[in-house]
MISE-701290 format. One record per residue (C-alpha): z, y, x; residue in one letter. Coordinates in pm, whole numbers, plus 50000, padded with zeros to 5 digits. Each point is the difference from the previous one (the first is absolute). Example, Ala and Ser with C-alpha at 12.3 -4.5 7.8 and 13.67 -1.06 7.14 Angstrom:
<recs>
507804955051230A
499345034450137S
</recs>
This chain:
<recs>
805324258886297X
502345019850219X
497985028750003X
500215003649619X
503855001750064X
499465035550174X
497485010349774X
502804989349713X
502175021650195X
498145029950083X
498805001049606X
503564991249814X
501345030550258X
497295025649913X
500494993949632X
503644999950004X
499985036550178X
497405013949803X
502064989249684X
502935012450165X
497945033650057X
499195002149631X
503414994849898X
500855029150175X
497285024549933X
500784987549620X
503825006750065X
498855040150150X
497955005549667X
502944985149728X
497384974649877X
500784964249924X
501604983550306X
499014961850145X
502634975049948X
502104995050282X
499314957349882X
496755008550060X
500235017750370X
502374971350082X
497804972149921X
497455012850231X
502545003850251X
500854961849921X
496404988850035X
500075014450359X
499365040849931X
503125007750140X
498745014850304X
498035021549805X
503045005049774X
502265016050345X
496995016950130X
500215018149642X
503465006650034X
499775015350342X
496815021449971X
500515009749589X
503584998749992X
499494975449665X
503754982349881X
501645012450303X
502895011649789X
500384968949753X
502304973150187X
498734970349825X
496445004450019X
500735008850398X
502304962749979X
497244986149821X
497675011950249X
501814987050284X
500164967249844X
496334994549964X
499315010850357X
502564974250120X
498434976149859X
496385007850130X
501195008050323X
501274965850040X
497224984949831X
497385017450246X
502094990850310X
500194962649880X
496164998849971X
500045015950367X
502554974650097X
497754971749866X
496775013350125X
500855008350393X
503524979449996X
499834966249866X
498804967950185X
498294985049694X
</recs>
């Protein structure tokens, strides 16, 4: 089953770049936008990674202080959530 957790990963990232990708090229050509909801619920589900990478490489929402907040929040949480599985995996005597 642990596999399927990197695959989860891996797929939920992809996605939430690629949406992030189309929210830009949408934003370049004045065409109806993705909700930021939308873009932060996939960084929620674990696409924030993909999300940042977004950020960096598109420059998507680097100007909008809540999103970046937002943002920030979500990869908190991940982070923490990823190291605790590492933690449990290598760390723990159970």
């Amino acid at each position: 089953m642990r596999i399927y957790i990197y695959y989860y990963y891996i797929f939920v990232n992809s996605l939430s770049f690629l949406i992030s990708a189309l929210d830009k090229l949408k934003a370049k050509k004045n065409k109806w936008r993705i909700k930021e909801n939308t873009l932060h619920i996939f960084s929620f589900l674990g696409g924030v990674y993909g999300s940042i990478l977004s950020m960096i490489i598109l420059k998507h929402k680097t100007k909008k202080l809540k999103f970046k907040l937002i943002t920030l929040m979500a990869f908190l949480l991940h982070t923490f959530i990823i190291f605790y599985w590492i933690y449990l995996k290598y760390f723990s005597s159970s």
